[in-house]
C-alpha positions as CSV (number, residue, x, y, z in Angstrom):
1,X,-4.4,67.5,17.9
2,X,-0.8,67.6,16.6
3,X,0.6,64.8,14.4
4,X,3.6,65.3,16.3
5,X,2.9,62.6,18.5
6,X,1.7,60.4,15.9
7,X,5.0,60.8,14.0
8,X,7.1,59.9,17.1
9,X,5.5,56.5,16.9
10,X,5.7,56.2,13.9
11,X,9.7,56.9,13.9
12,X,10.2,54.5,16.8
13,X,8.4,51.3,15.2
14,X,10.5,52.1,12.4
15,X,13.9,52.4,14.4
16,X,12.8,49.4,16.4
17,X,12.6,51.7,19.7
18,X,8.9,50.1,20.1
19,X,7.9,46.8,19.8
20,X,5.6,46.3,17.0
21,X,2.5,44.3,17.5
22,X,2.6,41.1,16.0
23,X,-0.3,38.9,14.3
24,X,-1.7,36.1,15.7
25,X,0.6,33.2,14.7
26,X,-0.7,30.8,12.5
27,X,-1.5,27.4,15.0
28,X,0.3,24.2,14.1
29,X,-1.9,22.0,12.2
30,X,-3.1,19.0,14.0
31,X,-1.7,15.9,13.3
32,X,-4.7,13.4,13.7
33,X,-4.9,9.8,13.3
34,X,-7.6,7.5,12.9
35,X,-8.4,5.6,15.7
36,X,-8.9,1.7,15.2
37,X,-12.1,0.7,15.9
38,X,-13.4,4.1,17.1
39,X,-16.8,3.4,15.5
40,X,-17.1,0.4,18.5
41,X,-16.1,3.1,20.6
42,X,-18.2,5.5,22.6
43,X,-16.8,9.4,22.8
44,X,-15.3,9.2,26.5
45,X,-13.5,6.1,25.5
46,X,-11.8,8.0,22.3
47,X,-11.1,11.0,24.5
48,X,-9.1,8.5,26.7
49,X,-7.4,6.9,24.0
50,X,-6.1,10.6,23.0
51,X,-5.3,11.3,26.6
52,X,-3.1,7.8,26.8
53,X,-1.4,8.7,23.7
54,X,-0.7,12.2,25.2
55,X,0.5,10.8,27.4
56,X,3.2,8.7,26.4
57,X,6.5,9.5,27.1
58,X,8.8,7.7,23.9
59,X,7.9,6.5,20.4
60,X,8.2,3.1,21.6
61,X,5.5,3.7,24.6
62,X,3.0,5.1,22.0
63,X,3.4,2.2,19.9
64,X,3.1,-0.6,22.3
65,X,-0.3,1.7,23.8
66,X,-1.5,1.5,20.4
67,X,-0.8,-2.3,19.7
68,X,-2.6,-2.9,23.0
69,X,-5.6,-1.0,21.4
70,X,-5.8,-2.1,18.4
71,X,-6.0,-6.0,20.0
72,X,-8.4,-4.7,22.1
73,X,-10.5,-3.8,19.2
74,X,-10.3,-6.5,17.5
75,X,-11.6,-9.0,20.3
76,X,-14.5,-6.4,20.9
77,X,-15.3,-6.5,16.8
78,X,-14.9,-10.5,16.5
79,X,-17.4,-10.8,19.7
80,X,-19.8,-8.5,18.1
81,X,-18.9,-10.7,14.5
82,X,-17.4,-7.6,13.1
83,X,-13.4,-7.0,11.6
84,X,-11.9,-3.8,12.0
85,X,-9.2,-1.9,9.2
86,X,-6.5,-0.7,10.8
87,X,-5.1,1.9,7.9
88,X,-1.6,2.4,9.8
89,X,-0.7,-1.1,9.3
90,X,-1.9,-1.3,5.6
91,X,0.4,1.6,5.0
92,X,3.4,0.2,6.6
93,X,2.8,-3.4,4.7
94,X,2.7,-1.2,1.3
């Protein structure tokens, strides 16, 4: 087999002629929060929460989902005679 053909290629990536073939890019690292109360939580119902926050259109719709969460956890920990940390708010009062 000639090199000829090899060469060609070769001279074409290098002029730009041929689109060169590109390495995977590197994915975006995931941004992931803790959930409040997910240990009172089963799997589905985390996988829900995700889906709501998706799901949220503005800032201000995420937050307010949140809020409503994180009440929500905290009446399921008090009837079970358990407090819940919510880290997000401990970092915002600091």
């Amino acid at each position: 087999m000639s090199a000829f053909p090899l060469r060609l290629v070769l001279i074409l990536l290098l002029c730009g002629a041929l689109p060169a073939v590109a390495a995977p890019a590197e994915p975006a690292p995931v941004q992931r929060e803790i959930i409040p109360g997910s240990e009172l939580m089963t799997s589905q119902e985390r996988e829900r929460y995700r889906l709501r926050l998706r799901g949220a259109g503005t800032p201000q719709e995420r937050e307010r989902l949140r809020a409503e969460h994180v009440k929500a956890m905290e009446e399921r920990a008090r009837l079970q005679g358990l407090t819940i940390i919510d880290y997000s708010r401990e970092k915002k009062a600091k």
